[in-house]
C-alpha positions in Angstrom: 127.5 111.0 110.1 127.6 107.6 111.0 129.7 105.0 108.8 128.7 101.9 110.0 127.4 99.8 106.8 124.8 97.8 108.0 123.4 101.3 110.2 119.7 101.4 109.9 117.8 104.5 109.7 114.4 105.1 109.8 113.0 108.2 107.7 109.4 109.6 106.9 108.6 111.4 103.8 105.2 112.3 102.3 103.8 110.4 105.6 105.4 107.5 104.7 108.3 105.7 106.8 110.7 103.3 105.5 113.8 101.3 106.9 117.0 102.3 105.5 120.4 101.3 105.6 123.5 103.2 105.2 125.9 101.7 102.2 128.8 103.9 101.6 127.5 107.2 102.6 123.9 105.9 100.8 120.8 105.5 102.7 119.5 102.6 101.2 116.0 100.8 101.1 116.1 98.2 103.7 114.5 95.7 101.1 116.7 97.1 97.8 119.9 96.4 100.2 118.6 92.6 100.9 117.4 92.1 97.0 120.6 93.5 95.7 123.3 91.3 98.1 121.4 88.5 98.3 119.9 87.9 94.8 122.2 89.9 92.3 125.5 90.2 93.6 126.6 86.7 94.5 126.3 85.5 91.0 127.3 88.6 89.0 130.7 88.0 91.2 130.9 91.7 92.7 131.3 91.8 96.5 128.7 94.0 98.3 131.4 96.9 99.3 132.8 97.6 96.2 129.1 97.1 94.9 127.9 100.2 96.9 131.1 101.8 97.1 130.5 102.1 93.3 127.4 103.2 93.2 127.8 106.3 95.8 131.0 107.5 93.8 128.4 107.3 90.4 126.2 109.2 92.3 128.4 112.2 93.4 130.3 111.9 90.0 127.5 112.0 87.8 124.3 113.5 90.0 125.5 117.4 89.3 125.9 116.8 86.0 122.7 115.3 85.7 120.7 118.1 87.0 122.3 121.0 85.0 121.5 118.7 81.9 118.1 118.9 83.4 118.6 123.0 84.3 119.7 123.1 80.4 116.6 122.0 79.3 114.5 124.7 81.2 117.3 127.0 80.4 116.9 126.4 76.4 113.1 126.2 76.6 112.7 129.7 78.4 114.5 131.0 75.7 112.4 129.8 72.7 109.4 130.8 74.9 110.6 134.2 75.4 111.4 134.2 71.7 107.8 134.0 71.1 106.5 136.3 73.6 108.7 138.6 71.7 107.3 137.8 68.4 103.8 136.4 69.4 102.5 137.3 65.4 105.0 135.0 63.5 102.9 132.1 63.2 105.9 129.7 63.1 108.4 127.8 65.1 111.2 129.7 66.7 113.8 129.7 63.3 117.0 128.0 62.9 119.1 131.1 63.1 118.0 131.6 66.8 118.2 128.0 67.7 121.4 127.6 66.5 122.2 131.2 69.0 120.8 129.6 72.5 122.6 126.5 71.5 119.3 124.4 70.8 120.8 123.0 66.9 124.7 122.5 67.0 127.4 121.6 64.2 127.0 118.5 62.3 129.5 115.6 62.9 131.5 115.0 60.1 131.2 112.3 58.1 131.2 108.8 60.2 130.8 105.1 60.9 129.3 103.3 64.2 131.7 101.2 65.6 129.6 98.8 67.5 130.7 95.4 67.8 129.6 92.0 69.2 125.9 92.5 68.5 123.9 89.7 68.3 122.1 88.5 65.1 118.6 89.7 66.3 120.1 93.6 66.2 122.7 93.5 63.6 120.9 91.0 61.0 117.7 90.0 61.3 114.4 92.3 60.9 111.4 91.2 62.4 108.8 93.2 64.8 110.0 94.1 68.2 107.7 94.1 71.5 107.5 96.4 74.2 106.5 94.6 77.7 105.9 96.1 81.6 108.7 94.6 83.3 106.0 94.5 86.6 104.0 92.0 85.4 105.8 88.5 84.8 103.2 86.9 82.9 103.1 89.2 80.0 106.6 89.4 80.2 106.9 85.1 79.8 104.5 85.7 77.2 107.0 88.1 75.2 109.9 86.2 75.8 108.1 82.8 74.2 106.7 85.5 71.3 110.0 84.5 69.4 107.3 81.8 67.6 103.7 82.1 67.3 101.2 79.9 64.9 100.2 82.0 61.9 96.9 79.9 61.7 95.8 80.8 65.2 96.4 85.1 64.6 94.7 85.0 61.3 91.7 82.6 63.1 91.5 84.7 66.4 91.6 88.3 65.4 90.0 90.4 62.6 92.7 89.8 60.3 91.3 88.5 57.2 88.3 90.4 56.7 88.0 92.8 59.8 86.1 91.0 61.7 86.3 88.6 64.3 85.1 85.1 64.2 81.6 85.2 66.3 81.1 80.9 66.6 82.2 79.6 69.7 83.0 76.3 68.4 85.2 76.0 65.3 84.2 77.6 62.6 85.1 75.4 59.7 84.4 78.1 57.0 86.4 81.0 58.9 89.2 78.1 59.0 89.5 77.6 55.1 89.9 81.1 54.8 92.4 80.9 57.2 94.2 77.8 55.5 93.6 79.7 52.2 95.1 82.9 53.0 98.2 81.4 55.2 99.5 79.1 52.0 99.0 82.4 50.0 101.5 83.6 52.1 103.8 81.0 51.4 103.1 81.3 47.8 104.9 84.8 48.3 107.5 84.1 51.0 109.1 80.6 49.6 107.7 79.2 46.9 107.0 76.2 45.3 109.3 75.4 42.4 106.0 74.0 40.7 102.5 74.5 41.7 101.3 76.6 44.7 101.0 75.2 48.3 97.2 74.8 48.2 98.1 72.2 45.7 101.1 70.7 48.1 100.1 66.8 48.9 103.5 66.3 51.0 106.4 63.8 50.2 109.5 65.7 48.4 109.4 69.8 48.9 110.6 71.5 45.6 111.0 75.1 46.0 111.8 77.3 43.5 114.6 78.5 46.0 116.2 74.7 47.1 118.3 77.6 49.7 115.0 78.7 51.5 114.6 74.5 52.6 116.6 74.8 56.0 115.8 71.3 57.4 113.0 69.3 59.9 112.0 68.9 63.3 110.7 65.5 62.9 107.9 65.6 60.1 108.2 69.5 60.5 110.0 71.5 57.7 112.4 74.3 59.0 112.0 77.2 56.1 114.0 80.5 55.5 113.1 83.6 54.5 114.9 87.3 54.3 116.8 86.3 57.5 113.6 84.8 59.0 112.5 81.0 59.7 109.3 79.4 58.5 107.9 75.7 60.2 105.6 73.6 58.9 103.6 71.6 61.1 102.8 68.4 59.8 100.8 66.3 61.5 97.7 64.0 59.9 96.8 63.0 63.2 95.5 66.8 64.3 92.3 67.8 63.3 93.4 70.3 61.0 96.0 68.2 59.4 93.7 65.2 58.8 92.0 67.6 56.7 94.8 68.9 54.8 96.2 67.0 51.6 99.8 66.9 52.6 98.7 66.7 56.7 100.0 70.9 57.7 98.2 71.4 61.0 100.0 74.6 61.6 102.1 77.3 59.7 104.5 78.8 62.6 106.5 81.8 62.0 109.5 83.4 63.8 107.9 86.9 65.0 108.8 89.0 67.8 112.7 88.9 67.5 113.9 91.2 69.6 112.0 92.3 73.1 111.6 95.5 75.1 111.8 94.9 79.0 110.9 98.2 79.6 111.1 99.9 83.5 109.5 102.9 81.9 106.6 104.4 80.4 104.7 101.3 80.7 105.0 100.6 84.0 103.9 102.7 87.6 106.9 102.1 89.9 107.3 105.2 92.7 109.3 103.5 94.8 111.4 100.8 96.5 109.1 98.5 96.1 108.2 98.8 93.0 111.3 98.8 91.7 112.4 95.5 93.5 109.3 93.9 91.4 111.0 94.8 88.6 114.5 94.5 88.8 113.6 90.8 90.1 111.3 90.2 86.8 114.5 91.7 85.2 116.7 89.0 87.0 114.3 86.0 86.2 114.3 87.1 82.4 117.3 88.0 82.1 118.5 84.2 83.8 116.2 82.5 82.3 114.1 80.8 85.0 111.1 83.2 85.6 107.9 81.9 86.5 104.4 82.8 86.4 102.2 80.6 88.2 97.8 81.9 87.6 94.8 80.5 87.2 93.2 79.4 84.0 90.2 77.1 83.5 90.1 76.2 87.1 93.5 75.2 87.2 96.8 76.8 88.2 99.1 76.7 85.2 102.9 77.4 85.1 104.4 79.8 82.5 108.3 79.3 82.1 110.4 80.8 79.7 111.0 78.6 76.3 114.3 76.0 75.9 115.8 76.8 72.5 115.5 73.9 69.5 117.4 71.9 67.3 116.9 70.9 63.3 118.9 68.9 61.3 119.9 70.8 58.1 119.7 69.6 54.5 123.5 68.4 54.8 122.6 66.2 58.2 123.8 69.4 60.6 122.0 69.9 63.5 121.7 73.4 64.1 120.0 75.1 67.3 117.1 77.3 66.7 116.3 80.0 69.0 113.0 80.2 70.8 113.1 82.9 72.8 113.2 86.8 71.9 116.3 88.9 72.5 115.9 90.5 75.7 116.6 94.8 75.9 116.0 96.7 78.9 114.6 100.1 78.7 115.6 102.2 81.6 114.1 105.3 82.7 115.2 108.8 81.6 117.2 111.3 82.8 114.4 113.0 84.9 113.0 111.3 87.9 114.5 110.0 91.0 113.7 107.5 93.5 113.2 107.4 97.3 114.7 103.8 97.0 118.4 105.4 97.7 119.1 108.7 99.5 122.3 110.7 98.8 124.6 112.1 101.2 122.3 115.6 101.2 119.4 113.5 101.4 118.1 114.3 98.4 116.8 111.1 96.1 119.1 109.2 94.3 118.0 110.1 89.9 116.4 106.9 89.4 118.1 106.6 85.5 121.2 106.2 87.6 120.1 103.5 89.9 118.8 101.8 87.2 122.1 101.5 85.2 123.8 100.1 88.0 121.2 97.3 88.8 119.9 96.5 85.4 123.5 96.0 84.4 124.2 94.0 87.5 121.9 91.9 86.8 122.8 91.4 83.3 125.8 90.1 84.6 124.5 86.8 85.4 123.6 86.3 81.4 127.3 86.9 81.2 128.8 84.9 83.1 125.8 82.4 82.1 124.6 81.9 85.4 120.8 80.7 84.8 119.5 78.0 82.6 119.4 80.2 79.9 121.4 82.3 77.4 120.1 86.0 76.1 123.1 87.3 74.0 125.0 84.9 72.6 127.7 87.9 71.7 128.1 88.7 75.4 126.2 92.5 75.2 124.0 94.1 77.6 121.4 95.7 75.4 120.1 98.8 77.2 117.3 101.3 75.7 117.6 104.9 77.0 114.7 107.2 76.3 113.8 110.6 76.8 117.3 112.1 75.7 117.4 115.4 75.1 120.0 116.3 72.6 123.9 115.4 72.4 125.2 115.9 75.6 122.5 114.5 77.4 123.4 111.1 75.2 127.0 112.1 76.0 126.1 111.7 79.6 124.6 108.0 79.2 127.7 107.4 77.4 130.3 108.4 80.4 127.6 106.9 82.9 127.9 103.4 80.6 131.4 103.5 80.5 131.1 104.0 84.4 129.1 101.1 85.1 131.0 98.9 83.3 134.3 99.7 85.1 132.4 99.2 88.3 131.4 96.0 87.0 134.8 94.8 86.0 133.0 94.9 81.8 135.1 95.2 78.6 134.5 98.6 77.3 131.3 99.3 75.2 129.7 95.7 76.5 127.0 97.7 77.6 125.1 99.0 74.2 122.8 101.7 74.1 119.4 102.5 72.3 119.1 105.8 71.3 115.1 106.8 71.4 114.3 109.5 69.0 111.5 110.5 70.8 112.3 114.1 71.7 112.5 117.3 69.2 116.1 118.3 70.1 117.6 114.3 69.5 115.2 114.4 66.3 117.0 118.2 65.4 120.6 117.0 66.0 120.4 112.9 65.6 123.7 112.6 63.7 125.6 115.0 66.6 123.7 112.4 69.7 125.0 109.1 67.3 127.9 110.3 67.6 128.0 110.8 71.1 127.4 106.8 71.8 129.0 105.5 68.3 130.7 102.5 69.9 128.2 101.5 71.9 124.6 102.2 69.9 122.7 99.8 68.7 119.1 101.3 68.2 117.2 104.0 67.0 114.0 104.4 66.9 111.1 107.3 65.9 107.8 107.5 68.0 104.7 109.9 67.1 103.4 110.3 70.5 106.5 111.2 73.1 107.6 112.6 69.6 104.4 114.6 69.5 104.0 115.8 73.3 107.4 117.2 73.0 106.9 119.1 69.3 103.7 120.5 71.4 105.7 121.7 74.7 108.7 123.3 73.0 106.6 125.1 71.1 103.4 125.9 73.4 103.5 129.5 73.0 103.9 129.6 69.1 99.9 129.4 68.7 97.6 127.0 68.4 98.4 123.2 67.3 96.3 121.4 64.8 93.9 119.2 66.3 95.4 116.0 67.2 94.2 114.0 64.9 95.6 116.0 61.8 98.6 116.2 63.3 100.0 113.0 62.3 99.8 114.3 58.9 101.9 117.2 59.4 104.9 118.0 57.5 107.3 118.0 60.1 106.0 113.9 60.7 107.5 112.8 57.0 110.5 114.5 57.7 110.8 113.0 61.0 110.4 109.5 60.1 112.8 109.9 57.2 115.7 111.8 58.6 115.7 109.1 61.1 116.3 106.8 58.5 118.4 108.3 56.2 120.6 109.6 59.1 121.1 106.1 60.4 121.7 104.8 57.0 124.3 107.0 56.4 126.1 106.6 60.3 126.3 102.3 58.9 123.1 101.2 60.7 123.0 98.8 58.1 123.9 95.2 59.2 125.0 96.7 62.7 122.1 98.0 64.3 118.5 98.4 64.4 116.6 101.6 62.9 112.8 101.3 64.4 109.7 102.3 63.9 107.0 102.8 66.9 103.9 101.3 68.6 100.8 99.7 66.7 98.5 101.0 69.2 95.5 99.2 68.5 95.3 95.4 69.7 92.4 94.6 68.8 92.7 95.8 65.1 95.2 93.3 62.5 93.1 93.9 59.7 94.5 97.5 59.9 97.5 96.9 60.8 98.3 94.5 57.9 97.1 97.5 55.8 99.7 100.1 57.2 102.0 98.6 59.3 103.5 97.3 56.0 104.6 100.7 55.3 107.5 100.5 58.2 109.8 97.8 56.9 109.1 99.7 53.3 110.8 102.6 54.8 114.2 101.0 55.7 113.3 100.3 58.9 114.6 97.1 60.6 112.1 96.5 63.3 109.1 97.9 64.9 106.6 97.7 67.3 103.5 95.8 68.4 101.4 95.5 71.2 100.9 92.0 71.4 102.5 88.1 70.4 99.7 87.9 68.0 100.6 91.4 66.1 103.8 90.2 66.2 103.1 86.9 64.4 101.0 89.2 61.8 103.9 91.8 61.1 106.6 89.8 60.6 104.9 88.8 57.3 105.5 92.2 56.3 109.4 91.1 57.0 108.6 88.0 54.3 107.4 90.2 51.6 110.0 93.0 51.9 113.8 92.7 51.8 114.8 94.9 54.4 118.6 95.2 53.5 117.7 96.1 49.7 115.3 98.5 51.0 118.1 100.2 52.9 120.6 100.1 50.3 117.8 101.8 47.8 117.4 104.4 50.6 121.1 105.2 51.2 121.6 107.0 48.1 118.9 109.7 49.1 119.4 112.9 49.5 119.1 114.0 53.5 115.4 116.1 53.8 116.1 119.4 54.8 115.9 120.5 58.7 113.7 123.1 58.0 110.9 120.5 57.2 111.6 119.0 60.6 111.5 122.0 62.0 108.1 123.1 61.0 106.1 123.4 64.1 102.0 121.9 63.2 100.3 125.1 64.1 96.7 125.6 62.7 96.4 127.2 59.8 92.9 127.7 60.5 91.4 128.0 64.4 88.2 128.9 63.6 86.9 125.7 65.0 82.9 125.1 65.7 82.0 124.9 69.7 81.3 121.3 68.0 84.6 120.4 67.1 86.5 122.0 70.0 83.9 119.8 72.2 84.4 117.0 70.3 88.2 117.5 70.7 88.6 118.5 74.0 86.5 115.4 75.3 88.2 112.7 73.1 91.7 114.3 75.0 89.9 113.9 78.4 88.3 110.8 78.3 92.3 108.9 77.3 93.7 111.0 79.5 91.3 109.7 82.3 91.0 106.4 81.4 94.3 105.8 81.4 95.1 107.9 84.6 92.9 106.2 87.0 94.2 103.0 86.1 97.9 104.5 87.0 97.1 106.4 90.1 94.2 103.9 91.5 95.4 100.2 90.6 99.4 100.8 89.4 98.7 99.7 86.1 101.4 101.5 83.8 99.9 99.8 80.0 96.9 97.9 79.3 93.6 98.3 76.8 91.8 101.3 77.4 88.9 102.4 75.7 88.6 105.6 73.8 85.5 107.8 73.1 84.6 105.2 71.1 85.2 102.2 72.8 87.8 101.0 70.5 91.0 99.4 73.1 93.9 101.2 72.6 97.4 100.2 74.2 98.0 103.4 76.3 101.2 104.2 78.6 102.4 107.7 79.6 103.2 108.6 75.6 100.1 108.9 74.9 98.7 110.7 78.1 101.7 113.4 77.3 100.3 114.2 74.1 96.3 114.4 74.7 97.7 116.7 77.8 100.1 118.8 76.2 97.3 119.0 73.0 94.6 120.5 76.0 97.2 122.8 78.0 98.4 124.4 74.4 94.7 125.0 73.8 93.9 126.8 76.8 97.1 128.6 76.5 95.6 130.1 73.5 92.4 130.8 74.2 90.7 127.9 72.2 88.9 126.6 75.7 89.3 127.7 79.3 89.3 126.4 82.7 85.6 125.5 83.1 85.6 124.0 79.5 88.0 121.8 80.6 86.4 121.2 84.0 83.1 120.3 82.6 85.0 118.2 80.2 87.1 116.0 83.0 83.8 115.5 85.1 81.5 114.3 81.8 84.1 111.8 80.9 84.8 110.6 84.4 81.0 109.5 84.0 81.5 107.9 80.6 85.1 106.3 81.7 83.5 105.2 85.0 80.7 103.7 82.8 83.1 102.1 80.4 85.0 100.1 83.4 81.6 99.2 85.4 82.8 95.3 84.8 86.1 95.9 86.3 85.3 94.6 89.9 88.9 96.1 91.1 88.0 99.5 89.6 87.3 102.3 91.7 84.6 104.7 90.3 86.0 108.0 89.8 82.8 110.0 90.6 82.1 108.0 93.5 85.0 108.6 95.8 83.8 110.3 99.1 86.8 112.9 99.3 87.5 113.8 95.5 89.3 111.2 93.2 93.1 111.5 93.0 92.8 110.7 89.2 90.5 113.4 88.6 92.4 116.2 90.3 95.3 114.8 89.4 94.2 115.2 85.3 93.3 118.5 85.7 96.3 119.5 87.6 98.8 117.7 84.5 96.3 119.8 82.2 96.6 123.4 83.9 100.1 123.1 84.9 101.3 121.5 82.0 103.0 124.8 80.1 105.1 124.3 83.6 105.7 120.8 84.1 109.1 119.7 82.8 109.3 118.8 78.8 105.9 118.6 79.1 106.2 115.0 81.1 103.7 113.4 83.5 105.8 111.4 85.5 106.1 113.9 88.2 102.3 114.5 88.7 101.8 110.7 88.2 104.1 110.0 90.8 102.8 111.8 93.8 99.2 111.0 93.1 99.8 107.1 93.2 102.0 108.1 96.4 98.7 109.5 97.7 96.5 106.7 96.3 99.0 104.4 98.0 98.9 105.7 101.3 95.3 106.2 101.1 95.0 102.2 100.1 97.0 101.9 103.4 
């Protein structure tokens, strides 16, 4: 074996060649070897030797480990599907006794605290909506960063939000703007109120509020407001043409919204290889520092989108204080599964990406340490990473060693490095206090999400019967207990003023007036943040976080007794399958047209989460959540009998008309029915479909991956 560091080697895999580099026994992507020594490691202060040194010894320490974690999971979930072959008229889950046999459920901790420390305001103390973005596209991400602030007259104006519909005028629409003004000082009249009077009736000079704490301070003519944690401004200005309008000159009510940020290297992005992951880790790196840029088009002009610089108001007492403008950044890395070509170990097997990941991320996150860019993140000093796709204790066990790993390799104070605990997978769910425990000194986050939640419930138990159809299955029993055992488990570990406890995605963009309905329902529940797909929701959501005090909320809900495991355990079988060929039509082809329409975006044009039409044509945000369920929901159906192969043939090929149709303005799309040779998408859909009672935990990734490998090299 040759030793020489700066050795290149040139392999093919797949048909496709790349320069490496050996680093330590590590064949190394050429271009990951020149991003990582000349862009990350100069400024985190780590030499390139003991950079790759550290990595290669991570990688023989912890890469066995990490594949009999994932030998475990196959191990555990041959036994529950053996369990059902041998009971195949039980109509029910696999029980508790037997899980607890195999090792699936395992002894409670006792009683316990987190002990997390130095976490910043945004985790430990505020509650506000949290946003998820693809690291691979720096404009979005700019977009979240600067979504700390957004102008509650514009998302009320813009968006369906009052009345469910959306403003049709293309000029301004002075009616739809006094309902606007009407409704945002309504909103006030809840938050902070007037000590006299309500705000329509406000004329300006001297604010009296009937709570002379919520008045923070000014900007200038502005008012700086506070509300359960959160901050308020008041725009004043008679000059603006709203303002002239208004009797005490408010242009604009802005609120503090998306507090807390998702940079997420995961389901909502497509990143197969070296290069891909470069783009991200560099978006990472400008984020992360501060001085990312986004330069595009807009109105014939180029336009330059930076990150936001923080301000200042002077208090009530003359103080200035600083105010932040920009959301706290998390990372989310990917899980435990996948690996990359971007590094080759010793046997030449891949490097597992979640591995490569830690190491760089972290790396990176170094230079918000040792403040190296223009900007500060954490203002604690903690690197806030978000690991999904655990499976159980000891695969959160694992993060926790790799963690403490990284940050030795870094030169970092123990438990710098905080962890996010996604409760997105039935085994977590089944044994959340036993996987807190595992990370207690380091977590900072849990969250609950229906649709990873969902494809796993469906995969685990695939051979149990047939599942409800999807739709009904979000009112399933085991979903209550879900969401609340999440809650009432991270009550009673001290969540409470020490970490977040989150809700998941609003999935529709394009419908507020919804959302304000029943999104409203997630900070009732205890919950310190959750999720939205856009600035805009975010803007909308945090008025949720005006109009219900979190931290009472959680103190009401820590007296509650814990719901039973049993509930959680119930698996949403159908009670009744005698479906019409109607309804399994109608079924089968809502399934395949998402799992299309999101699929040849992935495979075709790399897009990991954008808008996609349903059945419908209502946008959705999808990302690889949602095409795990709709799959897993189809492959449990054929399992039992419910439809077959050419159902589900004639299914694919009628929607790849309708999705083909529903993209037609889309001049970077690529017909799915008109390819020459077969479209990748297609086969690859029915391939995640007919293999997906074998495909591991029921993911996608692995089909995902090696079609856009072949769309790739087909695109040359």
């Amino acid at each position: 074996m040759q030793t020489n560091d700066s050795a290149n080697i040139t392999l093919s895999g797949d048909g496709v060649s790349d320069d490496y580099q050996l680093r330590a026994y590590l064949r190394v992507s050429g271009e990951l070897v020149s991003f990582v020594e000349e862009e990350v490691l100069p400024d985190a202060g780590i030499s390139a030797a003991a950079f790759w040194k550290g990595l290669a010894v991570l990688a023989s320490r912890f890469t066995p480990r990490n594949r009999e974690l994932l030998q475990q999971r196959e191990e555990l979930q041959e036994a529950i599907d053996n369990w059902h072959r041998r009971n195949p008229e039980s109509g029910c889950g696999a029980p508790e006794s037997f899980l607890r046999e195999i090792g699936y459920l395992v002894d409670e901790p006792a009683p316990f605290i987190i002990g997390t420390q130095k976490v910043d305001a945004e985790i430990a103390e505020i509650s506000g909506p949290q946003l998820v973005v693809p690291v691979l596209n720096a404009r979005f991400l700019l977009n979240a960063i600067n979504a700390r602030w957004g102008s509650l007259y514009d998302a009320l104006y813009g968006t369906d939000a009052l009345d469910g519909e959306i403003v049709s005028s293309t000029g301004y629409d002075t009616r739809r703007g006094a309902q606007v003004i009407t409704r945002a000082k309504a909103f006030l009249d809840d938050a902070v109120p007037l000590a006299e009077g309500s705000w329509a009736e406000w004329t300006g000079g001297q604010l009296q509020l009937a709570n002379p704490d919520q008045l923070l301070g000014t900007i200038g003519d502005n008012v700086i407001l506070g509300n359960n944690g959160l901050h308020i401004e008041i725009v004043i200005d008679s000059s603006h043409p709203i303002g002239k309008t208004d009797p005490a000159g408010i242009a604009d009510i802005r609120l503090e919204a998306a507090i807390s940020t998702i940079v997420d290297l995961e389901d909502s992005v497509a990143a197969i290889d070296a290069a891909d992951k470069i783009v991200a880790y560099r978006n990472w790196l400008g984020a992360i520092r501060g001085d990312l840029e986004a330069r595009f088009s807009k109105g014939g002009e180029t336009v330059t989108r930076t990150a936001n610089q923080d301000r200042s108001y002077i208090d009530e007492s003359g103080v200035i204080r600083n105010l932040r403008a920009r959301s706290l950044l998390l990372v989310r890395n990917v899980g435990h599964l996948m690996t990359t070509p971007a590094v080759l170990l010793p046997d030449g097997e891949e490097c597992h990406e979640g591995i490569l990941d830690a190491v760089v991320t972290m790396a990176i996150a170094m230079h918000d340490l040792k403040r190296i860019g223009p900007l500060r993140n954490s203002l604690r000093g903690s690197i806030y990473v978000v690991k999904p796709k655990m499976h159980g204790p000891e695969e959160c066990a694992f993060s926790n060693d790799l963690f403490d790993a990284v940050e030795d390799l870094l030169g970092l104070a123990r438990n710098t490095v905080k962890i996010g605990v996604m409760d997105e997978e039935r085994r977590t769910s089944a044994n959340l206090a036993a996987c807190i425990h595992a990370v207690k000194d380091r977590v900072f986050f849990i969250n609950t999400g229906f649709l990873d939640r969902t494809g796993d419930e469906i995969h685990t138990s695939m051979l149990a019967g047939p599942m409800m159809r999807k739709g009904d299955i979000k009112h399933a029993e085991w979903i209550a207990a879900y969401e609340d055992r999440n809650v009432q488990i991270g009550l009673a570990c001290g969540f409470a003023g020490k970490a977040q406890i989150g809700k998941g995605m609003w999935a529709a963009p394009d419908r507020m007036h919804a959302m304000l309905a029943e999104k409203a329902g997630h900070p009732a529940s205890g919950a310190s943040t959750a999720w939205v797909p856009s600035p805009t929701a975010a803007v909308l959501h945090a008025i949720h976080y005006h109009l219900c005090n979190v931290a009472e909320r959680q103190r009401e809900r820590s007296t509650e007794t814990l719901v039973p495991l049993g509930k959680l355990l119930t698996v949403p079988l159908a009670e009744n399958t005698r479906w019409s060929a109607d309804e399994i039509t109608e079924e089968l082809h809502n399934n395949a047209q998402g799992i299309l329409g999101y699929m040849v975006r992935w495979i075709d044009q790399g897009i990991g989460c954008s808008k996609v039409p349903d059945i419908h044509d209502i946008s959705l945000m999808e990302d690889r959540a949602t095409l795990r369920i709709s799959s897993q929901h189809i492959t449990n159906w054929l399992v039992h009998g419910v439809v077959d192969r050419f159902a589900i043939d004639a299914a694919l090929h009628e929607m790849a008309a309708k999705v083909d149709a529903q993209n037609a303005g889309d001049p970077s799309y690529r017909p799915i029915m008109a390819c020459p040779k077969g479209s990748i998408a297609l086969a690859a859909a029915r391939e995640l479909i007919i293999t997906g009672a074998c495909q591991p935990s029921g993911y996608t990734e692995p089909v995902l991956h090696h079609a856009r490998a072949r769309a790739k090299q087909q695109a040359g």
